[in-house]
Each structure stands twice: as C-alpha cells, then as structure tokens.
PyMOL Python script that loads the backbone (N, CA, C, O; Angstrom):
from pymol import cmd

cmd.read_pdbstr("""\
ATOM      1  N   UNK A   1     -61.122-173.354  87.785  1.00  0.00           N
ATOM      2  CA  UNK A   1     -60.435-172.894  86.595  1.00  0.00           C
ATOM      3  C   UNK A   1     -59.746-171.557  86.835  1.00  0.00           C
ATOM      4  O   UNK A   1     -58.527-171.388  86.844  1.00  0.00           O
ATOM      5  N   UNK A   2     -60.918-170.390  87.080  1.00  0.00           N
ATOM      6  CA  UNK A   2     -59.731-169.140  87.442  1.00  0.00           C
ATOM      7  C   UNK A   2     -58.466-169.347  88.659  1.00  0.00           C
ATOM      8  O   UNK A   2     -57.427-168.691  88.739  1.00  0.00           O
ATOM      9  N   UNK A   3     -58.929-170.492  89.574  1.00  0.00           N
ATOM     10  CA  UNK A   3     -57.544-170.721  90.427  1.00  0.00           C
ATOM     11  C   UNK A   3     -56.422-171.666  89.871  1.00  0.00           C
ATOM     12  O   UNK A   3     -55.403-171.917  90.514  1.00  0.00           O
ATOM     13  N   UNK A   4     -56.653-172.096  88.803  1.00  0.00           N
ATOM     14  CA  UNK A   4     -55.639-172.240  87.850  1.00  0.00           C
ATOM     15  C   UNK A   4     -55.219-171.392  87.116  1.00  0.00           C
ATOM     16  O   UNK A   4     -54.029-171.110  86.973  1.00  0.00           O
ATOM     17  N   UNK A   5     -55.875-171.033  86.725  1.00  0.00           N
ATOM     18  CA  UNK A   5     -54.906-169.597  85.860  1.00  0.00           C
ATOM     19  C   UNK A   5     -54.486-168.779  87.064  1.00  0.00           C
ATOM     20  O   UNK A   5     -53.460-168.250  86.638  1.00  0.00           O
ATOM     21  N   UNK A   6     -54.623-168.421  88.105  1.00  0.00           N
ATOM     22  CA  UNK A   6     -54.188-167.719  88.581  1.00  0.00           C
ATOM     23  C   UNK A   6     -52.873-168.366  89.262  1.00  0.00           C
ATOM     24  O   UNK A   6     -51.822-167.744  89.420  1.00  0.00           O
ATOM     25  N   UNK A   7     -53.073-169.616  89.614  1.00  0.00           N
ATOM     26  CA  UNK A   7     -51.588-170.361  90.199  1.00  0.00           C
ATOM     27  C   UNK A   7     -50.673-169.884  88.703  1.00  0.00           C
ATOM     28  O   UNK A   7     -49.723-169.102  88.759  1.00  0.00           O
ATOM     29  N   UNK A   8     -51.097-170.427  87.589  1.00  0.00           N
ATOM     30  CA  UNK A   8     -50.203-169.843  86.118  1.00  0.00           C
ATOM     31  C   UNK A   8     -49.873-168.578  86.063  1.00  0.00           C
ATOM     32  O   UNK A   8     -48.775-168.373  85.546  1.00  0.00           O
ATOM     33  N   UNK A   9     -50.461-167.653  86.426  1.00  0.00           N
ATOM     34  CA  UNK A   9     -49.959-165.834  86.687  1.00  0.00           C
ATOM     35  C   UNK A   9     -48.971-166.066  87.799  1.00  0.00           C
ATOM     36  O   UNK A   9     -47.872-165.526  87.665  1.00  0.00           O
ATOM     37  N   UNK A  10     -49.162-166.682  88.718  1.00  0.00           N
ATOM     38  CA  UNK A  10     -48.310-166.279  89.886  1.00  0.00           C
ATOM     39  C   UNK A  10     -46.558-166.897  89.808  1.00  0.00           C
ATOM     40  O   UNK A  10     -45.487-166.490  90.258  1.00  0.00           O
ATOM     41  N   UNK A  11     -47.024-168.156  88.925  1.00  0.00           N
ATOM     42  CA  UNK A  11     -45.637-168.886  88.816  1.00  0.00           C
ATOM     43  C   UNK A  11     -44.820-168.023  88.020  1.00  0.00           C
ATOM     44  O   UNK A  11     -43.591-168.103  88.016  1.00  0.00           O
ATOM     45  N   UNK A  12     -45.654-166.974  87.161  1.00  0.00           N
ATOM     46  CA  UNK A  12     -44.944-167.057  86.011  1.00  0.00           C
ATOM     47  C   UNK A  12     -44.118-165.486  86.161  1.00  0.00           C
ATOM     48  O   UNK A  12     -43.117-164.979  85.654  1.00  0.00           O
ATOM     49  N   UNK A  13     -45.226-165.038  87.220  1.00  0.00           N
ATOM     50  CA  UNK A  13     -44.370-163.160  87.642  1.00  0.00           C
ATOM     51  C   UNK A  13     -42.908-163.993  88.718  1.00  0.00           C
ATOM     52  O   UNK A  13     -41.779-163.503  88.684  1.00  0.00           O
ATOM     53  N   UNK A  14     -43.252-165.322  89.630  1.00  0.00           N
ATOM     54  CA  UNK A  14     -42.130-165.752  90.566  1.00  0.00           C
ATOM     55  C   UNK A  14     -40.675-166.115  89.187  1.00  0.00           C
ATOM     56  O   UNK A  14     -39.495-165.777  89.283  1.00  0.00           O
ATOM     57  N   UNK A  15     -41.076-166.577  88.491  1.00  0.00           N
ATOM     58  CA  UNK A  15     -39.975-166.744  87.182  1.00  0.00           C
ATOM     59  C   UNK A  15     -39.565-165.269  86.797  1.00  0.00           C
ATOM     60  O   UNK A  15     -38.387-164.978  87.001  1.00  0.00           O
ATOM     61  N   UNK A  16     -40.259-164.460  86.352  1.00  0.00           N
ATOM     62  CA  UNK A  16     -39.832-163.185  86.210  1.00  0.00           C
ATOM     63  C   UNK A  16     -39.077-162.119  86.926  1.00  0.00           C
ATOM     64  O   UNK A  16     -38.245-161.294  86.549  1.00  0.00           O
ATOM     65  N   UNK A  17     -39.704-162.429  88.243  1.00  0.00           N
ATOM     66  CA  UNK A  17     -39.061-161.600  89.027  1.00  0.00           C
ATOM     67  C   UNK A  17     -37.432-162.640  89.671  1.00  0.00           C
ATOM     68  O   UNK A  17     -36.506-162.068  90.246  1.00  0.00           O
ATOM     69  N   UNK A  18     -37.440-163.988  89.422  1.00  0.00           N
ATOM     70  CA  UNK A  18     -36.236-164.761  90.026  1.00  0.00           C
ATOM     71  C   UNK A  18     -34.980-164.058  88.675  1.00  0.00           C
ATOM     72  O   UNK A  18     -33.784-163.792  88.797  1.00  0.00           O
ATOM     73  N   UNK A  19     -35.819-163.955  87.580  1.00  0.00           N
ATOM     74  CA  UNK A  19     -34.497-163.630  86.149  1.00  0.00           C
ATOM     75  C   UNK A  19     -34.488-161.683  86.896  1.00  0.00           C
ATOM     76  O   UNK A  19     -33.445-161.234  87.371  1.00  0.00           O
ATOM     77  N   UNK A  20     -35.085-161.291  86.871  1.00  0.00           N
ATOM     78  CA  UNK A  20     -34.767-159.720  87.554  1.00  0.00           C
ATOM     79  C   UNK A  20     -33.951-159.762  88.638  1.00  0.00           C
ATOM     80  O   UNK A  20     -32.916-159.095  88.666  1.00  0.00           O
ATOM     81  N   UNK A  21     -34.147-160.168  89.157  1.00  0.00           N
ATOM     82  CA  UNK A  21     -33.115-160.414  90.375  1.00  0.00           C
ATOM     83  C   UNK A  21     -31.994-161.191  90.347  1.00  0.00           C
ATOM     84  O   UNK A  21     -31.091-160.963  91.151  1.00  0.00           O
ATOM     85  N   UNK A  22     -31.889-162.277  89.367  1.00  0.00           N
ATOM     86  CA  UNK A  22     -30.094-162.552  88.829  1.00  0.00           C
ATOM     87  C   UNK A  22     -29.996-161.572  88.331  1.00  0.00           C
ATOM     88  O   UNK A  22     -29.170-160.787  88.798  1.00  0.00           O
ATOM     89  N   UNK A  23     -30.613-161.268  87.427  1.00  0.00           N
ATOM     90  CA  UNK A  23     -29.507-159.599  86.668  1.00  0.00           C
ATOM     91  C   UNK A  23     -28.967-158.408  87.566  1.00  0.00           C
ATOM     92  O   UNK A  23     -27.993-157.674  87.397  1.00  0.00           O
ATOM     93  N   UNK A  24     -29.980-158.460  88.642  1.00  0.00           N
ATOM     94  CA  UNK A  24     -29.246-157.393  89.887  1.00  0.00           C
ATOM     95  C   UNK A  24     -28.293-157.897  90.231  1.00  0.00           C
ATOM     96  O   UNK A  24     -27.332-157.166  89.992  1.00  0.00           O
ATOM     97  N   UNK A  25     -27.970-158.974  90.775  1.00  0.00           N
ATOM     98  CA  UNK A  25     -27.461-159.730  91.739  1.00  0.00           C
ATOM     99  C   UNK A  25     -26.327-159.520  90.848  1.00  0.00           C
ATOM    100  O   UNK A  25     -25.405-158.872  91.342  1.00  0.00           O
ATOM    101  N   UNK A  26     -26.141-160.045  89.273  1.00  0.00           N
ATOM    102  CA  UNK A  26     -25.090-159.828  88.461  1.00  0.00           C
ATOM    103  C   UNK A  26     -24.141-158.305  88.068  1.00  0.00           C
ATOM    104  O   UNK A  26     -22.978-157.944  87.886  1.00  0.00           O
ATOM    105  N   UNK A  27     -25.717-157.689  88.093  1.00  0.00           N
ATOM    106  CA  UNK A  27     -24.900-155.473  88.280  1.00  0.00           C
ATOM    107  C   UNK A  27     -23.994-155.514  89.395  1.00  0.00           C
ATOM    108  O   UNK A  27     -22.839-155.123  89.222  1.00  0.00           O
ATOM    109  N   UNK A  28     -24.479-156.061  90.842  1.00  0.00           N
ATOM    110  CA  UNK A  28     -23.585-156.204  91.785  1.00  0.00           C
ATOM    111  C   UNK A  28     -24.366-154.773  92.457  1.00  0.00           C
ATOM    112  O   UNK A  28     -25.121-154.094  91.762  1.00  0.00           O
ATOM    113  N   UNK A  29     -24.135-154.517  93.556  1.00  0.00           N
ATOM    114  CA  UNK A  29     -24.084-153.269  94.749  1.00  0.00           C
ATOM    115  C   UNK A  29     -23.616-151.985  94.303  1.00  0.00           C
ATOM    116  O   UNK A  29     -24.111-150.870  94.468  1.00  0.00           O
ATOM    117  N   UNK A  30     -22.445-152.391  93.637  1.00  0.00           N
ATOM    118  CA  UNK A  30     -21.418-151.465  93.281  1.00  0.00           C
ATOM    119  C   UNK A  30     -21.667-150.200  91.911  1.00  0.00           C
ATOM    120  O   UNK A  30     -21.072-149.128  91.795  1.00  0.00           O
ATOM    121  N   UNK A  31     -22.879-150.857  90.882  1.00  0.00           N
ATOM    122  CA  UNK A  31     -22.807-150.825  89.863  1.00  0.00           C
ATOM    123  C   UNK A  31     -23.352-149.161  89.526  1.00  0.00           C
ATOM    124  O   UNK A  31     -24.577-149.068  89.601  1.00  0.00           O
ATOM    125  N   UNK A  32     -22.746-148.066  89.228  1.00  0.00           N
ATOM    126  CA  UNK A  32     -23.889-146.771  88.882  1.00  0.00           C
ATOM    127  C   UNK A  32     -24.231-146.800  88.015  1.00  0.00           C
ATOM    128  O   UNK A  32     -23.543-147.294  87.121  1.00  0.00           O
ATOM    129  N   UNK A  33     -25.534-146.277  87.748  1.00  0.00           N
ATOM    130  CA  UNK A  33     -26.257-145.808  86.742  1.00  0.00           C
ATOM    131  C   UNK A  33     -25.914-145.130  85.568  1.00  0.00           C
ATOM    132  O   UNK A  33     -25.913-144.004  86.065  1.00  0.00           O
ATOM    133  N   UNK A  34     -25.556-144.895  84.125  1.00  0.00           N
ATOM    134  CA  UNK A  34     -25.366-144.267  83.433  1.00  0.00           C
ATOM    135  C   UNK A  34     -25.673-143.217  83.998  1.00  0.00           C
ATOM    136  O   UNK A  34     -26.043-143.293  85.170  1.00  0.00           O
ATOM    137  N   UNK A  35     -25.594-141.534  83.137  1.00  0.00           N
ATOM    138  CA  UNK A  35     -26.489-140.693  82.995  1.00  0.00           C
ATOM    139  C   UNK A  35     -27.616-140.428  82.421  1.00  0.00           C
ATOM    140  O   UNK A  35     -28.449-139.574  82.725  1.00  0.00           O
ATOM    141  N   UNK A  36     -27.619-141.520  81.211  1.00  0.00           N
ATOM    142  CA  UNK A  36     -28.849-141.681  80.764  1.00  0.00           C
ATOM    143  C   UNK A  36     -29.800-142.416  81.376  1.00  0.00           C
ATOM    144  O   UNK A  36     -30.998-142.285  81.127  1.00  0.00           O
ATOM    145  N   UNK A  37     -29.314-143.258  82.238  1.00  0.00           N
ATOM    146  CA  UNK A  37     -30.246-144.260  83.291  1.00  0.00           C
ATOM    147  C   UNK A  37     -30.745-144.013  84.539  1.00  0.00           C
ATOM    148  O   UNK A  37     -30.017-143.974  85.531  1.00  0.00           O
ATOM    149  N   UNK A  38     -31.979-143.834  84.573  1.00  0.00           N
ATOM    150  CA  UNK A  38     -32.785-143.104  86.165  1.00  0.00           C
ATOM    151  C   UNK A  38     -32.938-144.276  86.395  1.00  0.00           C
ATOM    152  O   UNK A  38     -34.138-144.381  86.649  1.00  0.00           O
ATOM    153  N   UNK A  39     -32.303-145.613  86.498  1.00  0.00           N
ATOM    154  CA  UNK A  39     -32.544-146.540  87.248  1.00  0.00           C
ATOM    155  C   UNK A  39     -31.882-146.438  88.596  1.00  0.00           C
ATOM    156  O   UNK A  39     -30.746-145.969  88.666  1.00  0.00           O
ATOM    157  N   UNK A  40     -32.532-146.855  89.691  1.00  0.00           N
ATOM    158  CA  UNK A  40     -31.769-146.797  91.102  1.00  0.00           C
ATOM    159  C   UNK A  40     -32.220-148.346  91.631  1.00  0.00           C
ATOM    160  O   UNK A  40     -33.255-148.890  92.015  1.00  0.00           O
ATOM    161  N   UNK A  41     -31.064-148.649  91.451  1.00  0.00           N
ATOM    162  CA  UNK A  41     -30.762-149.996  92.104  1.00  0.00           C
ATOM    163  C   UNK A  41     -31.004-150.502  93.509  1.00  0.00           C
ATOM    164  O   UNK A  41     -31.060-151.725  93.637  1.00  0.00           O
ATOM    165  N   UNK A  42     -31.147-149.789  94.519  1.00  0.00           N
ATOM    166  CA  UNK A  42     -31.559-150.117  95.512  1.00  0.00           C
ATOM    167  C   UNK A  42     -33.183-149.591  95.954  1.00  0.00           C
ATOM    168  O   UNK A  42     -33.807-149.931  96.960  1.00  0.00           O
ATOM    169  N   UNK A  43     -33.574-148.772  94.992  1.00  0.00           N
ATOM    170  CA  UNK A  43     -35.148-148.856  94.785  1.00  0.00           C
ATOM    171  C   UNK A  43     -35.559-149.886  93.813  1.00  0.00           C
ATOM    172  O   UNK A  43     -36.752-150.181  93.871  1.00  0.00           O
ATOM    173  N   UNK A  44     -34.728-150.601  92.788  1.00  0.00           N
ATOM    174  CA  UNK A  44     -35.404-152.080  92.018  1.00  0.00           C
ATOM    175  C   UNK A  44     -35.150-153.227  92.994  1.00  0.00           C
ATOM    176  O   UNK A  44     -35.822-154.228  92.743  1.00  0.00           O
ATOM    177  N   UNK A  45     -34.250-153.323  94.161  1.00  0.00           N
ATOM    178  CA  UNK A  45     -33.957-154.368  94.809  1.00  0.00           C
ATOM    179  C   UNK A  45     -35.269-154.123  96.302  1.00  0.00           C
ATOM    180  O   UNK A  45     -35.638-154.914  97.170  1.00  0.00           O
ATOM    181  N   UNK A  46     -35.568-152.986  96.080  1.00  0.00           N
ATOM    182  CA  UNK A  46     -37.214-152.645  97.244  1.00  0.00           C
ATOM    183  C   UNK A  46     -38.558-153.439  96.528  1.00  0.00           C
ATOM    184  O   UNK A  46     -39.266-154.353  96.950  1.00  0.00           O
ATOM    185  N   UNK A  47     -38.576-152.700  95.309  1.00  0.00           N
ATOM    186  CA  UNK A  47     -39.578-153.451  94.477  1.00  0.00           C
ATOM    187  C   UNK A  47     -39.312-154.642  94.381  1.00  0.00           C
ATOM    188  O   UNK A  47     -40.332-155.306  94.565  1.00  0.00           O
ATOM    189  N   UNK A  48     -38.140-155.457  94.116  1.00  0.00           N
ATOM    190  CA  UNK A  48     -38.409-157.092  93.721  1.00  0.00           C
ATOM    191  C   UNK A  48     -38.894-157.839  95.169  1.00  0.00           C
ATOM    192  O   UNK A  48     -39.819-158.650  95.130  1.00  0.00           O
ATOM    193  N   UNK A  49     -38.403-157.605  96.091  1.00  0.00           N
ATOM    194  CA  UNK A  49     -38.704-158.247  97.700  1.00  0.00           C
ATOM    195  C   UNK A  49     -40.119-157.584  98.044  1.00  0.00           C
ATOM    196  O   UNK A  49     -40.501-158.155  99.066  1.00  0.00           O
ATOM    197  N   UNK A  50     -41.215-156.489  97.588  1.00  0.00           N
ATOM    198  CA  UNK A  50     -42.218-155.945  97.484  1.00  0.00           C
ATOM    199  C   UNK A  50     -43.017-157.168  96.700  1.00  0.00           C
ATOM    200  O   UNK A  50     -43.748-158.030  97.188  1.00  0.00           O
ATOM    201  N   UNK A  51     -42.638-156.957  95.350  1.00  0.00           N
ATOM    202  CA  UNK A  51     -43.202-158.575  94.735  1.00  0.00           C
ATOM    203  C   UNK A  51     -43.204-159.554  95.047  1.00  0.00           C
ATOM    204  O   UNK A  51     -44.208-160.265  95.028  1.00  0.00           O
ATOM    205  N   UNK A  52     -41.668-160.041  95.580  1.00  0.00           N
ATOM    206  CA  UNK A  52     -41.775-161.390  95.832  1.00  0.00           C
ATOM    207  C   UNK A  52     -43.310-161.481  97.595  1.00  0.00           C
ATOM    208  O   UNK A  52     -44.105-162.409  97.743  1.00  0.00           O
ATOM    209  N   UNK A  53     -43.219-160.511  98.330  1.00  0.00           N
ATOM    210  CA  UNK A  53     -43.932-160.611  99.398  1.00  0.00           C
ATOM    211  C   UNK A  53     -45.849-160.686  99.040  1.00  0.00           C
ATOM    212  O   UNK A  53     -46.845-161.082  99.645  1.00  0.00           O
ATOM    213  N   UNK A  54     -45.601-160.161  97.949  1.00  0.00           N
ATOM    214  CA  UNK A  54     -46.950-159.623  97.468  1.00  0.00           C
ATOM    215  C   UNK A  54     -47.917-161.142  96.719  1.00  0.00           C
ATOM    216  O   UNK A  54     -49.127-161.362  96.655  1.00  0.00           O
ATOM    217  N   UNK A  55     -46.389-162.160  96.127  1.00  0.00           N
ATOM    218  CA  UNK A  55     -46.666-163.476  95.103  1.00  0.00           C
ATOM    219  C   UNK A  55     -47.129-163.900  96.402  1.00  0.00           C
ATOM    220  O   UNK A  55     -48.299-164.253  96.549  1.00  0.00           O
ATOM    221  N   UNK A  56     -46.025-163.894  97.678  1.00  0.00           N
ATOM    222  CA  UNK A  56     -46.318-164.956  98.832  1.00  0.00           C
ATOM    223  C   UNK A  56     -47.738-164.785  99.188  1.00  0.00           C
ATOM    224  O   UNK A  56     -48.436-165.709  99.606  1.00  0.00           O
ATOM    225  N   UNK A  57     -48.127-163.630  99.018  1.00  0.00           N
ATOM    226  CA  UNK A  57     -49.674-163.619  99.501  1.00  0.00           C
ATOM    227  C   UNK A  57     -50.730-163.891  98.777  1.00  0.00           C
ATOM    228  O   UNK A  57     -51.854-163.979  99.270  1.00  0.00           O
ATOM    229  N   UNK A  58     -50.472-164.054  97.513  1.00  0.00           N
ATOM    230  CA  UNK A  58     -51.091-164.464  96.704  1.00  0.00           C
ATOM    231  C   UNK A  58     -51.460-165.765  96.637  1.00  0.00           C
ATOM    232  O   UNK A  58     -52.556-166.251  96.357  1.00  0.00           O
ATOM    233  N   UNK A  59     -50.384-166.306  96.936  1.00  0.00           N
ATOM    234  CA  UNK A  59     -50.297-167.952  96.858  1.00  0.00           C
ATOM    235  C   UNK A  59     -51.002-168.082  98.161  1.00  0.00           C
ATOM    236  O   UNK A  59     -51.895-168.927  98.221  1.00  0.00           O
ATOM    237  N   UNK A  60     -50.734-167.374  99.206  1.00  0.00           N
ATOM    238  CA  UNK A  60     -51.612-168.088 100.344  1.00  0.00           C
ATOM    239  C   UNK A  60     -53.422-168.097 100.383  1.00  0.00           C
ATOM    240  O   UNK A  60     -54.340-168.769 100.856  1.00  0.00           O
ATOM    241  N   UNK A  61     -53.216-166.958  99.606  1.00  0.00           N
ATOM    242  CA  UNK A  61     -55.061-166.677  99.188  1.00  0.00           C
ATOM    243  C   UNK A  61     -55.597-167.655  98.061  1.00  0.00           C
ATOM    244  O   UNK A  61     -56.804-167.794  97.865  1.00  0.00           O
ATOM    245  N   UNK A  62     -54.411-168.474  97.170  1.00  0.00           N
ATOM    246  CA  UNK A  62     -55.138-169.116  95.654  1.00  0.00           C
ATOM    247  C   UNK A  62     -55.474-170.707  97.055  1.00  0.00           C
ATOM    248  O   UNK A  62     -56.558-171.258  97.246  1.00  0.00           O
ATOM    249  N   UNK A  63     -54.084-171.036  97.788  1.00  0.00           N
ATOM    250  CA  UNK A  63     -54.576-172.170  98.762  1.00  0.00           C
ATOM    251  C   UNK A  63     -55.884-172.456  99.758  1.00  0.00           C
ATOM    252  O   UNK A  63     -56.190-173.547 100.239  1.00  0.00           O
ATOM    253  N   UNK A  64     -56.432-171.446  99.901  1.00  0.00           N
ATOM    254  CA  UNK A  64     -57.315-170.808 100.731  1.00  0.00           C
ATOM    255  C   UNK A  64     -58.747-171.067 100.366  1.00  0.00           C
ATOM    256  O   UNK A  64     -59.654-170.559 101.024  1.00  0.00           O
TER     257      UNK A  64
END
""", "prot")
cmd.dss("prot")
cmd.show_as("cartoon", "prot")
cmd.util.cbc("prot")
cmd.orient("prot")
C-alpha cells in the first residue's frame, strides 16, 4: 500500500514538474525577469532536471 501511494506521489510531482517545464520551455532562453521577479531562469531549469533525476531515483527504489 505505501508503495502505491508512493508510485501516486511520484507520478504526480513527474506531471508537475513536465507542466513547469512547458512553461519554461514557452518563456524561451531569452526571456528576463521583471524587476519585481527574483526568478532566474536558468537556476529553475537546474532545479527541474535536479527533480526530474531525484523522481528517477525514486522510481528505481519504489521497483526495488
């Protein structure tokens, strides 16, 4: 049972993080930050490939 819910957590951050990453993909490379926005785009595009590496290991430990 908890390795079902946990396959259900994992699918559901891989859905989350696939819609985060069209919306980058859609800002484009190019895109700056407001001034009101401390977002840095090539530190959210570190973090999403951080996650996605982090789900992969996850999934190899729920198979396990």
């Amino acid at each position: 049972m908890a390795s079902d819910r946990m396959k259900q957590a994992i699918n559901a951050l891989e859905r989350a993080i696939d819609r985060l990453e069209q919306n980058m993909d859609r800002l484009g490379p190019s895109v700056s930050p407001s001034p009101s926005s401390s977002v840095d785009a090539a530190a959210a595009r570190a973090a999403l490939k951080s996650l996605d590496a982090l789900i992969g290991e996850l999934k190899e430990g729920a198979h396990g």
